[in-house]
Every structure is written in structure tokens, then in C-alpha cells.
C-alpha positions as CSV (number, residue, x, y, z in Angstrom):
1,X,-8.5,-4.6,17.1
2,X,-6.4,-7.5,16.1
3,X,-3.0,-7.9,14.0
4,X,-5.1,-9.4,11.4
5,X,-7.6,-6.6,11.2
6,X,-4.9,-4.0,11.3
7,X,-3.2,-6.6,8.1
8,X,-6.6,-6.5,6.3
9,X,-6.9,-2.9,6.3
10,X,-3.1,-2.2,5.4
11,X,-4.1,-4.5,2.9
12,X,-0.8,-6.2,3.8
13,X,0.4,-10.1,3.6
14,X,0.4,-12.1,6.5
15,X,3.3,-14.9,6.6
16,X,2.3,-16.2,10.0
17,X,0.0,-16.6,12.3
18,X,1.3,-16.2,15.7
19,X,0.3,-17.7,19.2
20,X,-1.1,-13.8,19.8
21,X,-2.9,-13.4,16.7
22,X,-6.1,-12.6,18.1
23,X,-5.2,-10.5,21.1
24,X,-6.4,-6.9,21.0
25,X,-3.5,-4.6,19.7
26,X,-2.6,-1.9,23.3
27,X,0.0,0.2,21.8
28,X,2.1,0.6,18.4
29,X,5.7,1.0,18.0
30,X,6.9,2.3,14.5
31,X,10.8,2.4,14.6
32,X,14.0,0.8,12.9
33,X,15.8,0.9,16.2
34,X,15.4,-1.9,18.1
35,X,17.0,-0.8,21.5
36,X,14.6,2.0,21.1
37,X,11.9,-0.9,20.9
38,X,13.4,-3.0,24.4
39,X,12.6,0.6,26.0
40,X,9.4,0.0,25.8
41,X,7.4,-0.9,29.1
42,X,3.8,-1.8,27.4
43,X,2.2,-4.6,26.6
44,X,0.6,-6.2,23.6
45,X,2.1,-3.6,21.3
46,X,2.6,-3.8,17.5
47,X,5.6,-3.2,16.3
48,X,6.1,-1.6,12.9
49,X,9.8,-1.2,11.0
50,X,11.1,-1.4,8.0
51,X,13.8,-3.8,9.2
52,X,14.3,-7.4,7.5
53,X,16.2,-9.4,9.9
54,X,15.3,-11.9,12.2
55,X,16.6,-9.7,15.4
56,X,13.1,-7.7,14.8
57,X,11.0,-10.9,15.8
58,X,13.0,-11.6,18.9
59,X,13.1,-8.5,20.3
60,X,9.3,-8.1,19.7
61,X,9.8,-11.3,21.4
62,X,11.2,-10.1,24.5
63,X,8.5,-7.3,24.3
64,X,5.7,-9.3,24.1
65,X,4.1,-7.5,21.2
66,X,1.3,-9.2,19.3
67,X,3.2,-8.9,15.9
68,X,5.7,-7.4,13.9
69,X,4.7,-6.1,10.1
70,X,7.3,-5.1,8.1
71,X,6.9,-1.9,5.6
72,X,8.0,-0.6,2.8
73,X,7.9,-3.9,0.8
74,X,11.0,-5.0,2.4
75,X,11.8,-8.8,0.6
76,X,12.0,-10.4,3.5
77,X,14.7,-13.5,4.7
78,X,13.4,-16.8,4.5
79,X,14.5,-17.1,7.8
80,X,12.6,-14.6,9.1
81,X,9.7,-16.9,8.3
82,X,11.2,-19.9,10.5
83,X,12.4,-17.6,13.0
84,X,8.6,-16.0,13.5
85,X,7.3,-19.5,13.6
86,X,9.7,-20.9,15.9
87,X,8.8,-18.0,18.5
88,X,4.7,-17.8,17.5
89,X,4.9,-14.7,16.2
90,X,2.7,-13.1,13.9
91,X,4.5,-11.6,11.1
92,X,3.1,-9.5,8.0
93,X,4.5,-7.3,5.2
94,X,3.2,-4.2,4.0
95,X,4.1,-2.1,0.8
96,X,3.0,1.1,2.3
97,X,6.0,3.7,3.7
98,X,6.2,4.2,7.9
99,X,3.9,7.2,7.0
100,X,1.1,5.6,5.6
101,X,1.5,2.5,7.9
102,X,1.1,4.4,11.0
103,X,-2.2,6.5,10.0
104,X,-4.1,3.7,8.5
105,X,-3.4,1.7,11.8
106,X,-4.0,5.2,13.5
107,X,-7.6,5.6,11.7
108,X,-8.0,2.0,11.6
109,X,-7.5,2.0,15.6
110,X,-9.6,4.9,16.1
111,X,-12.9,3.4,14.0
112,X,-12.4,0.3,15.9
């Protein structure tokens, strides 16, 4: 399953289409800690926090996750809009809480 399937069923908005948009989703990462995130030794996670600030798309940069979506219908910087386009990565927001975020991806994952 893709970012963008996992953004359809959240029925979330995507604000950009990164360079991994349609690479298969490997693991998800829900957390607002983002040197929890570097720990992380997988690849082609999702990354899922509530966070607004452009330090969220670089260090799913250095990760190399597929995309970042932002919950809880977080407004979002306009520079986290440049910033995910400057690094091709796919960023979406989502008005649904951590919670709800991480079991639709879990069921949407699981009926994939």
C-alpha cells in the first residue's frame, strides 16, 4: 500500500507529492519525538505525528520514509509546504487523533 492509498482511506489532504509517492509503505512510525524517529533502522516507513514544523520532514528525510502525515488537524507552516517540496517528500494532513490515525492505517494495511 502506498502513502496515497493510506491518504484516501484517512480521508486526509495531500499537500505534496513526493519523489516516493508510490513506494509500498514497510513500517509506520506514529510519534511526536523526533530523536525517537532517527532510532529507527527500517526502511520505507511512514511517519505519523502531530508535529507542524519543518524538522518533521527532514528527519523523515534522513530516515528515508515514504511520507510524513500530520494529525490532529494541525494548521500547518507554509513552509512546511516548500520544505517537503524541496526534499520530495510526500506530505499529507489528517483531522483524525494519533488513535484513529494508527488503526485505520492498521486495518487499512491489513486489507491491503
Amino acid at each position: 500500500m502506498t502513502i496515497l492509498e493510506v491518504a484516501k482511506k484517512l480521508k486526509a489532504e495531500v499537500l505534496v507529492e513526493g519523489d516516493a509517492v508510490a513506494d509500498a509503505i514497510g513500517y509506520v512510525v506514529a510519534s511526536d519525538l523526533m530523536s525517537d524517529v532517527l532510532l529507527v533502522d527500517e526502511d520505507e516507513i511512514l511517519l505519523l505525528t502531530s508535529l507542524a514544523s519543518d524538522q518533521v520532514l527532514r528527519t523523515g528525510h534522513i530516515v528515508g520514509a515514504v511520507g510524513v502525515i500530520v494529525i490532529n488537524g494541525k494548521s500547518l507552516p507554509s513552509s512546511m509546504v516548500k520544505v517537503a517540496r524541496d526534499l520530495g517528500m510526500t506530505l499529507v494532513k489528517c483531522d483524525k487523533s494519533q488513535y484513529q490515525a494508527c488503526i485505520a492505517v492498521s486495518e487499512a494495511l491489513k486489507s491491503a
